[in-house]
C-alpha positions in Angstrom: -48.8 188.2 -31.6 -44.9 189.1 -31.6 -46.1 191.1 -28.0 -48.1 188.2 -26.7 -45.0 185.9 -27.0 -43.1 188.4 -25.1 -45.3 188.3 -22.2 -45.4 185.0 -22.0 -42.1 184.0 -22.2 -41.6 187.2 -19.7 -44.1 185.0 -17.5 -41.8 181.8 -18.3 -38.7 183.4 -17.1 -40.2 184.5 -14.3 -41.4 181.5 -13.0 -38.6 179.7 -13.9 -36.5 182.2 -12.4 -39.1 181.4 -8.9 -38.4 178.2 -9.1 -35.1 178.3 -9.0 -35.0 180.1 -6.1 -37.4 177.7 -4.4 -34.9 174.8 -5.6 -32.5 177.4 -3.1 -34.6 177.3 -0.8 -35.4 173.7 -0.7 -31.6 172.9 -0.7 -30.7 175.1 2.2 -33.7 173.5 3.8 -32.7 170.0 3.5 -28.9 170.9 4.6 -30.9 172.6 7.9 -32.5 169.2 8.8 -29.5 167.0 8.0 -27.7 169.3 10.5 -30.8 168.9 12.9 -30.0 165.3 12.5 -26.8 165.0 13.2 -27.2 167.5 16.4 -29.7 165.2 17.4 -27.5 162.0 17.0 -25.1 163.5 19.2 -27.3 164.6 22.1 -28.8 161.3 21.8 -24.6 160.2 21.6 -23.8 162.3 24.5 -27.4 161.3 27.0 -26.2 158.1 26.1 -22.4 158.8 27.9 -24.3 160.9 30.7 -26.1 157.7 31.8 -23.0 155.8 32.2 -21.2 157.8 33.5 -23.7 158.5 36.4 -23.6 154.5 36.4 -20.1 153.9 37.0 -20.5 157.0 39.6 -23.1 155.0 41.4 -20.8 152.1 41.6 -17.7 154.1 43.0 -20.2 155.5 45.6 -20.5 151.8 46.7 -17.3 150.9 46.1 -16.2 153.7 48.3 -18.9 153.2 51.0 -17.6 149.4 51.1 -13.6 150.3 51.6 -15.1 152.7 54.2 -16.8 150.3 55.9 -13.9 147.6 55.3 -11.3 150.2 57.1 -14.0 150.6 60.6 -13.9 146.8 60.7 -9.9 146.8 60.3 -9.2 149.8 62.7 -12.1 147.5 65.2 -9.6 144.3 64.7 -6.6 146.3 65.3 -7.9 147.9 68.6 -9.0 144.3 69.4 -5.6 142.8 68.5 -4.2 145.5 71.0 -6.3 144.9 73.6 -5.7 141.1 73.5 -2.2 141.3 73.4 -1.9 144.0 76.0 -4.4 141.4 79.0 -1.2 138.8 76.8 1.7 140.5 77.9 0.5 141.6 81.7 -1.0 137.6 82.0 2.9 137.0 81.3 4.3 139.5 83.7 1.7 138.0 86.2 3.0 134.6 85.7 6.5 136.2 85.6 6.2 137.6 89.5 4.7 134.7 90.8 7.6 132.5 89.5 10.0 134.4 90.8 7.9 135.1 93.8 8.3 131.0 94.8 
């Protein structure tokens, strides 16, 4: 009987000894999917910042495009300006030379 008891409570420690180790395991587990998690959060986090970024880059694509476009049109005035003022100043001369001309 005395020999029995032995085994069994061998067999006891054993299995709580197993179980233990599977409470181990089950705890390093859990620690591996809260840091799965949280990776996860963060890629989410960071896709999330990615997006916007490439938003706001869109928009000073456009921006840019639009001051481009903004500086033709002023350089087109300018030239204009110049031209005017030039047919300006030899209308004056003209007018100039024929006064003195009288």
């Amino acid at each position: 009987l005395a020999k029995k008891q032995e085994e069994l409570q061998a067999a006891v420690d054993m299995q709580q000894s197993e179980a233990m180790e599977m409470e181990g395991h089950f705890e390093l587990v859990q620690e591996l999917v809260k840091k799965i998690e949280d990776a996860e959060t963060r890629m989410k986090e960071q896709a999330n910042l990615c997006s916007s970024l490439q938003g706001q880059i869109s928009h000073l694509k456009v921006d840019r495009e639009n001051s481009l476009q903004a500086k033709d049109t002023m350089e087109l005035m300018q030239e204009q300006w110049e031209d005017e003022r030039a047919a300006f100043l030899e209308e004056i001369e003209q007018l100039k030379l024929a006064s003195q001309a009288e």
